[in-house]
C-alpha positions in Angstrom: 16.7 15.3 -16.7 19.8 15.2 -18.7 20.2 19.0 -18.8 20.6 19.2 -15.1 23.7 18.2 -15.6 26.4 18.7 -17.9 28.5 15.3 -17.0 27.4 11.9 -16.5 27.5 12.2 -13.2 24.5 14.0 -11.4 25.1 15.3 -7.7 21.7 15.2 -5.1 22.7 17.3 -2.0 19.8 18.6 0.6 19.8 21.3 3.6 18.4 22.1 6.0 16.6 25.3 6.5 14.4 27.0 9.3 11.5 25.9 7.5 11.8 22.7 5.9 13.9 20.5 3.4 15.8 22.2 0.5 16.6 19.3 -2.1 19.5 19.7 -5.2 19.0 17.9 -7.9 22.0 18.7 -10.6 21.5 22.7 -10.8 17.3 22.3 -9.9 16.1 22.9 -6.3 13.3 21.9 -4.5 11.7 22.9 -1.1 10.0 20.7 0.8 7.9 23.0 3.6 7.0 22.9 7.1 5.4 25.3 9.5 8.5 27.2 11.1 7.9 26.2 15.0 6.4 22.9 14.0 10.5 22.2 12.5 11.8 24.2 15.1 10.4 21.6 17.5 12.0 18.5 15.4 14.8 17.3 16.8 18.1 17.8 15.0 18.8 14.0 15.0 15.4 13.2 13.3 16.0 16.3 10.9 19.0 15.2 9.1 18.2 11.2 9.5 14.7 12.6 8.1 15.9 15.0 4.9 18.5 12.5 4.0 15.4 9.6 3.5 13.3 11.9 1.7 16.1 13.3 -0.7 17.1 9.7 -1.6 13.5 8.1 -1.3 12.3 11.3 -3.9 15.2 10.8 -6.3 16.9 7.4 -6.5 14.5 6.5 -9.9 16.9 9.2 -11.5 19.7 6.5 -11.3 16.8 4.3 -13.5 16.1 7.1 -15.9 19.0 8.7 -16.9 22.6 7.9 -18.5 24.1 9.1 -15.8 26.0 8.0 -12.2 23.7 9.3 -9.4 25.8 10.7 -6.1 24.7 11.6 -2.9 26.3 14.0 -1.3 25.4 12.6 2.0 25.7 9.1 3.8 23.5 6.1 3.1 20.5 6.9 4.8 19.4 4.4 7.7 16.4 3.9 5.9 17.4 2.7 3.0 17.4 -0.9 3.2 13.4 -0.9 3.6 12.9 1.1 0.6 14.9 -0.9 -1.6 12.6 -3.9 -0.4 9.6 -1.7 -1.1 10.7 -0.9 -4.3 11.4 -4.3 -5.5 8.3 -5.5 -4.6 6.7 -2.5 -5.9 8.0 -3.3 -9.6 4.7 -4.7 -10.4 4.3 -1.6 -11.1 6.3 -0.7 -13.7 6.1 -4.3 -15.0 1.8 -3.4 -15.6 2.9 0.5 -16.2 0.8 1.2 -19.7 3.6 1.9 -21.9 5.9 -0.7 -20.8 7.2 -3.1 -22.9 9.9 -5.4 -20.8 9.3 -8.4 -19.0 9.2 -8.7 -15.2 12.9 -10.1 -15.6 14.4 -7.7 -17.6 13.2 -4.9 -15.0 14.2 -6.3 -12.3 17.8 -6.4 -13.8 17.8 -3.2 -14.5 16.2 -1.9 -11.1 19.2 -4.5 -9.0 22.3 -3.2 -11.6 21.8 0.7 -11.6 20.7 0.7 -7.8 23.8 -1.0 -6.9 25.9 2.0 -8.6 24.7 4.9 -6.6 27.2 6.4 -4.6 27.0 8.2 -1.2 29.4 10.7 0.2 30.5 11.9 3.6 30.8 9.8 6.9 28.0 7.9 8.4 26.8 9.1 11.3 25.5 7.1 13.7 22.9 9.4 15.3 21.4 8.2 19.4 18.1 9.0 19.1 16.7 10.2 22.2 13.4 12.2 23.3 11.2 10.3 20.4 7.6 11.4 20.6 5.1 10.2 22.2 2.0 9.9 20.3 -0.5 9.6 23.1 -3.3 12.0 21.6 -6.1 10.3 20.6 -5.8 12.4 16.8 -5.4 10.5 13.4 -3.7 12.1 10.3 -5.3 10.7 7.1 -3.4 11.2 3.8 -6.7 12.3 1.9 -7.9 11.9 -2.3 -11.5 12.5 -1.6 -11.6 9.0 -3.3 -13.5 6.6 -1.3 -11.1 4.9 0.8 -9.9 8.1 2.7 -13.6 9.0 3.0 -14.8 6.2 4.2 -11.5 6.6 6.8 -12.9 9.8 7.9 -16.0 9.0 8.6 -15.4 5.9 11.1 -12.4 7.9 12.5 -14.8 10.2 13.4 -17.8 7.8 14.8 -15.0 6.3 16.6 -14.2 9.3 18.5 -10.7 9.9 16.8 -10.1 13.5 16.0 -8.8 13.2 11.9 -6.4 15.8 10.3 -6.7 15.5 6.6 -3.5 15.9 4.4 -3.7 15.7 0.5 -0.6 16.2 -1.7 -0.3 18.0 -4.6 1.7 16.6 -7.0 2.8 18.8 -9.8 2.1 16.3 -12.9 -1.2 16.6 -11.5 -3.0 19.6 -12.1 -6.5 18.8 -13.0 -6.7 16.4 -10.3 -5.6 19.5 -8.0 -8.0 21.9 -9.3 -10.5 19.7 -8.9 -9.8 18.8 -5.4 -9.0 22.3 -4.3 -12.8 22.9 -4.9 -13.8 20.0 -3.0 -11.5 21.1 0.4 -13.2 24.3 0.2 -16.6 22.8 0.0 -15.7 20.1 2.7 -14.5 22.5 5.1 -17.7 24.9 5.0 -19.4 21.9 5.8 -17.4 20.3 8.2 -15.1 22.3 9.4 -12.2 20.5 8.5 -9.6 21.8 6.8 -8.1 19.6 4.0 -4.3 20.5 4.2 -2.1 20.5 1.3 1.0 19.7 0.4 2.8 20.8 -2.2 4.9 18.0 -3.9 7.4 20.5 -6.1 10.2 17.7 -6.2 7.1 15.3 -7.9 7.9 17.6 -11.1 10.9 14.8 -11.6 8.4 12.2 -11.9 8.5 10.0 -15.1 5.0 10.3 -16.9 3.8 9.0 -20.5 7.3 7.1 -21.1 7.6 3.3 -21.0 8.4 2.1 -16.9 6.8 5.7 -15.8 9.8 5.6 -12.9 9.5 7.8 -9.7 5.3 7.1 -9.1 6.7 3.8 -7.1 6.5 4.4 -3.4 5.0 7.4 -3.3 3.2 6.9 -0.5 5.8 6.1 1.5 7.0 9.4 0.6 3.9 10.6 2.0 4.3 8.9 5.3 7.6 10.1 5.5 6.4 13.9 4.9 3.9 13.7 7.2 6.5 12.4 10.5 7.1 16.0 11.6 3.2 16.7 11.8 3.0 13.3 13.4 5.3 14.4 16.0 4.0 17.8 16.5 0.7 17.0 16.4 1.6 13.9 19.2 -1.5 11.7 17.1 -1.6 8.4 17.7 -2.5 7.1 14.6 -1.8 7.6 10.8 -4.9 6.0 8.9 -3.7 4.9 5.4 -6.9 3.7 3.5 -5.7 0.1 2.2 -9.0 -2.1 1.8 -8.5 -5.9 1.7 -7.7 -6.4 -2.4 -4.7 -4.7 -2.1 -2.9 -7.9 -0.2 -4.0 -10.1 -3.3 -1.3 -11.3 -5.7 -0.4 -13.5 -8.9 2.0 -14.9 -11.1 2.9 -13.6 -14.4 4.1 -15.9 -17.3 7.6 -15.4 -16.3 6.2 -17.2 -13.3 6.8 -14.0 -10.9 4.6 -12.9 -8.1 2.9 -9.7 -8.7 1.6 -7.5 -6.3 -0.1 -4.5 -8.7 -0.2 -2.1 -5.3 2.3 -3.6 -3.0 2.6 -0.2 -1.1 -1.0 -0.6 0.0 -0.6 -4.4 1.2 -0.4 -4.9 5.0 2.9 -6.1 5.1 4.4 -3.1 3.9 1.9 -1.2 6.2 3.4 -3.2 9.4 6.9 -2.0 8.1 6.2 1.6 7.4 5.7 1.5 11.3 9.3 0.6 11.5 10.5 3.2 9.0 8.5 5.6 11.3 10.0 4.6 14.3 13.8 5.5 13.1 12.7 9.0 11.9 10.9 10.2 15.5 7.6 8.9 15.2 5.7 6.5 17.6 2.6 6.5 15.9 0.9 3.6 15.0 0.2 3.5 10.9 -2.4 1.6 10.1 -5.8 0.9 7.9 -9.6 1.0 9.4 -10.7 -0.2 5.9 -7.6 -3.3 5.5 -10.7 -6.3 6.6 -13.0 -5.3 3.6 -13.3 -5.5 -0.1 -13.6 -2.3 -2.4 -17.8 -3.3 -3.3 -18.2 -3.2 0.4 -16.2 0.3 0.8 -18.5 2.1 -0.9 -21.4 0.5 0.5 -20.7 1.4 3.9 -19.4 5.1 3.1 -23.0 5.9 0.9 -25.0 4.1 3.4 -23.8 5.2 7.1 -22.3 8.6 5.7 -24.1 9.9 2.9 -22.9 13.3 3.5 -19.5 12.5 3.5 -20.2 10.2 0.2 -21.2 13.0 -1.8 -17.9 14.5 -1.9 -16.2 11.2 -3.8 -13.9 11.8 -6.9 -12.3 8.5 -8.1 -10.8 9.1 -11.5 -7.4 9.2 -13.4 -8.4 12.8 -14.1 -5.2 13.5 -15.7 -5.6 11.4 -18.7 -7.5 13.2 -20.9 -7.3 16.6 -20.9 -10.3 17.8 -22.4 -12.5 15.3 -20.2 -10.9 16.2 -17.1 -10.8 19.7 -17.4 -14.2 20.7 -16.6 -15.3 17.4 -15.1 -14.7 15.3 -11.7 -15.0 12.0 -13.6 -13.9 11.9 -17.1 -15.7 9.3 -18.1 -12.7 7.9 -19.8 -10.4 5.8 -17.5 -10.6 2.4 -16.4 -11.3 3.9 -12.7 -14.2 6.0 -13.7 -15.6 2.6 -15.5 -14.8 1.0 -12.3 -16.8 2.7 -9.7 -19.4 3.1 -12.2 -20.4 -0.4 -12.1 -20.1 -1.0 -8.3 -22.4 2.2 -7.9 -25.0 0.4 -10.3 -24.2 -2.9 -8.0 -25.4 -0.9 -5.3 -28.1 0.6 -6.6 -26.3 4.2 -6.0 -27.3 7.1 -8.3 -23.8 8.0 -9.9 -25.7 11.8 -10.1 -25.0 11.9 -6.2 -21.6 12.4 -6.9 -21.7 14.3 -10.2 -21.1 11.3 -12.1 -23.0 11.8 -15.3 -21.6 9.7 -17.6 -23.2 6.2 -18.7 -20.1 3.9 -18.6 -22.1 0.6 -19.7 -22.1 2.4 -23.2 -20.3 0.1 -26.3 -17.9 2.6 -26.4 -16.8 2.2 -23.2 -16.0 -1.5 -23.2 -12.0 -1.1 -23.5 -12.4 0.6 -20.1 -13.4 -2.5 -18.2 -10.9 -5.7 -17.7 -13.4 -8.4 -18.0 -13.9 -7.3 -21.9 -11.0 -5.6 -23.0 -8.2 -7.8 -24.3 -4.7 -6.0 -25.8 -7.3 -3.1 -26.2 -7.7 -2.3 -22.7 -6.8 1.2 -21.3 -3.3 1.2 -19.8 -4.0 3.3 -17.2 -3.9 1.5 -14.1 -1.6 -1.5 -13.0 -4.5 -2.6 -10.8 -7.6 -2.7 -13.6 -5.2 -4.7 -15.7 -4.4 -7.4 -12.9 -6.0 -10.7 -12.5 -6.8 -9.8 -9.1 -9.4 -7.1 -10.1 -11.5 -9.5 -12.2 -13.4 -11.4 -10.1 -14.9 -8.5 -8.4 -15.5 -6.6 -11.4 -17.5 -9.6 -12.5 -19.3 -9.6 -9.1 -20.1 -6.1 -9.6 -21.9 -6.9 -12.8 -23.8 -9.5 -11.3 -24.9 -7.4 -8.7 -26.3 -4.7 -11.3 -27.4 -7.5 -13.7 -29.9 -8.8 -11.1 -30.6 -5.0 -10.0 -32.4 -4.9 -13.6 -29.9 -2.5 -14.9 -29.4 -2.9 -18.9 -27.3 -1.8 -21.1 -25.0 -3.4 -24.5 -22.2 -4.5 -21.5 -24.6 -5.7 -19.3 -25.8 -8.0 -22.7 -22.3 -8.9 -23.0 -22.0 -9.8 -19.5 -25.0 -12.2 -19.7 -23.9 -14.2 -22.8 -20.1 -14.7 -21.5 -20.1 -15.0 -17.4 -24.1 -15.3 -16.1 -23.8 -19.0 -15.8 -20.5 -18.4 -14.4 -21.0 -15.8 -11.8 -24.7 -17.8 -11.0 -22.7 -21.7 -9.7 -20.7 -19.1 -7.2 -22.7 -16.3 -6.0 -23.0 -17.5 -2.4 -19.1 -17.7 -2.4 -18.5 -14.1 -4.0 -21.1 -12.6 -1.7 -19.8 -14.0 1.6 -15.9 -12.8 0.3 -17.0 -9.3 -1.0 -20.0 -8.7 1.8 -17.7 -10.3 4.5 -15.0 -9.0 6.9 -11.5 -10.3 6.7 -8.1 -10.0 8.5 -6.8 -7.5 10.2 -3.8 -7.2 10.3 -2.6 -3.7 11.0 -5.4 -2.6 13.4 -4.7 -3.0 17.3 -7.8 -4.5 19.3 -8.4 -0.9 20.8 -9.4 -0.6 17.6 -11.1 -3.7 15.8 -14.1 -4.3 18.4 -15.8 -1.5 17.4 -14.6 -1.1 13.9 -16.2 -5.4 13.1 -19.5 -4.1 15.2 -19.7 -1.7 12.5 -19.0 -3.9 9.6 -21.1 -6.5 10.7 -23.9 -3.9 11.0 -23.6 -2.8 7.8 -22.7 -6.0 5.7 -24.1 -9.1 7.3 -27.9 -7.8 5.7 -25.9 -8.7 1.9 -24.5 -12.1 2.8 -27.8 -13.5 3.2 
């Protein structure tokens, strides 16, 4: 980043243009697009309340990367205070980040010192917002991986009679992932025709990747929402479906004795505020999760069993990792993700050949890959597979195969170390992981049909 500038001091300015957000960053621009009438129809007061987030919300981990002052050269956007909660939360991130060495303390100095020096220029304004949209079509937007979450999301926005727009973003750092996907959306849309939008990310280029706190990655999705307000207002939907199954709200406490949320963005609480970050940038749409009242086991479950033909389209993988194994390949075969869906398909009794998964994961050689084995060895790519929090279920999963007959030198390992274990409490982990939970973010239009469903499909496994 250093050579965008040749002082210590780096200027961020954006503008607006007749199609979109132009971001400056040093001597570096970025665009951030929009269909011409679909901004033309934004108001001005959400525009500029709107491109002054986004620059800062894209940027502001520049102030925690580089030996530099960061200025704005715009006021402190109205949104600010929520993402500096959302950030501060979302250390957990960078605390677990694979290459980090700090404790949770010594982060969290750095994060409060260097946010505290950023400077913003020119006077506030303080806009009157007026006219805000009224999202009274019954259309959903789903930010969409083609992971399981976001499918399963389109499939019971559909049976629900929701009309879904899909949205995936490109990020730049990203580009097996991308090519991957790209082939999917053009697969998906022959098939259902439903187009897959997406959404070039060109400021995600200032992302940290491969270095020690891997800034700029936190609150991403926020990012997202944020994007997607325009389209939101255009589009007058009614909802915006985030896919945040019930896991994500779980938490624990380091050594330091701090609480730890590995995916904090994703927990219903921040959900419930994203609503209010929506709110001051012209959107009345209500964000929530179809998937918040169930566990990840139960996810894919439901998505193979009521909607097999959406199923077959699932990529869940770090594909970026390796780049020979993710060149050619939708799963690698070598991330803790991969490893991780692997067993809950065997705990299903789900062929991983459905989805082009060809790879045997409960291999020696892939024991580093799973949390309940690895120790200091474990692959660092994912905050969540290193959490406490992911354990339990993992160890379900393997339960679940285990008793399915499914062998293999992990599955041996399993039996000698957590059979007994996993045996005293099965009727416990089967009612949490086959059962429905809180639901926080869903409105009651909403939950009556969406439990009938889940109760359909789960109550046959808590038995």
């Amino acid at each position: 980043m250093k050579e965008m500038t040749n002082s210590r001091n780096l200027l961020i300015s954006r503008k607006i243009l007749q199609s979109g957000i132009e971001l400056k960053v040093g001597r570096k621009k970025f665009f951030l697009p929009y269909p011409p009438s679909m901004w033309k129809d934004f108001p001005d007061e959400y525009k500029y309340s709107l491109a002054d987030s986004l620059t800062y919300f894209l940027t502001m981990h520049l102030a925690l990367t580089d030996d530099c002052k960061v200025t704005y050269d715009f006021p402190c956007p109205i949104t600010e205070p929520f993402f500096f909660k959302g950030m501060l939360y979302s250390l957990s991130d960078n605390f677990l980040a694979k290459n980090n060495r700090k404790s949770m303390g010594e982060i969290l100095k750095l994060y409060y010192n260097k946010i505290y020096e950023i400077e913003f220029r020119g006077r506030p304004r303080y806009p009157r917002f007026k006219n805000i949209n009224l999202n009274n079509r019954n259309r959903s937007i789903i930010p969409f991986s083609f992971g399981k979450d976001s499918l399963l999301t389109f499939g019971l926005s559909r049976e629900l009679g929701i009309e879904p727009s899909l949205f995936f973003f490109q990020e730049p750092k990203s580009v097996f992932e991308n090519r991957h996907k790209h082939k999917l959306a053009k697969q998906f849309k022959k098939e259902f025709d439903v187009e897959v939008k997406e959404y070039d990310v060109s400021v995600g280029a200032l992302r940290e990747e491969g270095t020690e706190h891997e800034w700029g990655w936190g609150m991403s999705l926020t990012q997202y929402t944020m994007l997607l307000i325009p389209y939101l207002f255009s589009m007058k939907a009614r909802y915006l479906f985030w896919a945040n199954e019930q896991s994500c709200n779980d938490v624990f406490f380091d050594k330091e004795g701090y609480l730890l949320s590995p995916v904090y963005e994703q927990t219903f609480q921040w959900l419930l505020t994203s609503n209010d970050i929506a709110r001051l940038l012209g959107s009345n749409a209500i964000i929530s999760s179809l998937i918040e009242p169930i566990h990840e086991i139960a996810v894919i479950k439901i998505l193979h069993s009521r909607y097999p033909e959406i199923a077959k389209y699932q990529m869940s993988c770090f594909s970026e990792d390796l780049e020979k194994s993710a060149r050619n390949k939708r799963w690698c075969g070598a991330c803790t993700k991969c490893a991780r869906v692997f067993i809950l398909f065997k705990a299903l009794g789900i062929d991983p050949e459905k989805v082009d998964f060809k790879e045997n994961m409960l291999v020696s050689g892939k024991r580093h890959l799973f949390g309940i084995f690895a120790g200091s060895d474990i692959k660092k790519d994912s905050g969540w597979d290193q959490s406490d929090v992911a354990r339990e279920e993992q160890l379900f999963a393997f339960y679940q195969a285990y008793k399915r007959d499914v062998r293999g030198p992990l599955l041996e390992e399993f039996k000698k170390k957590y059979l007994r274990e996993i045996e005293k409490k099965e009727k416990l982990l089967r009612k949490k992981y086959f059962g429905v939970h809180s639901q926080n973010t869903l409105t009651n239009v909403l939950k009556e049909p969406l439990l009938k469903i889940y109760e359909e499909e789960l109550l046959p496994l808590r038995k």
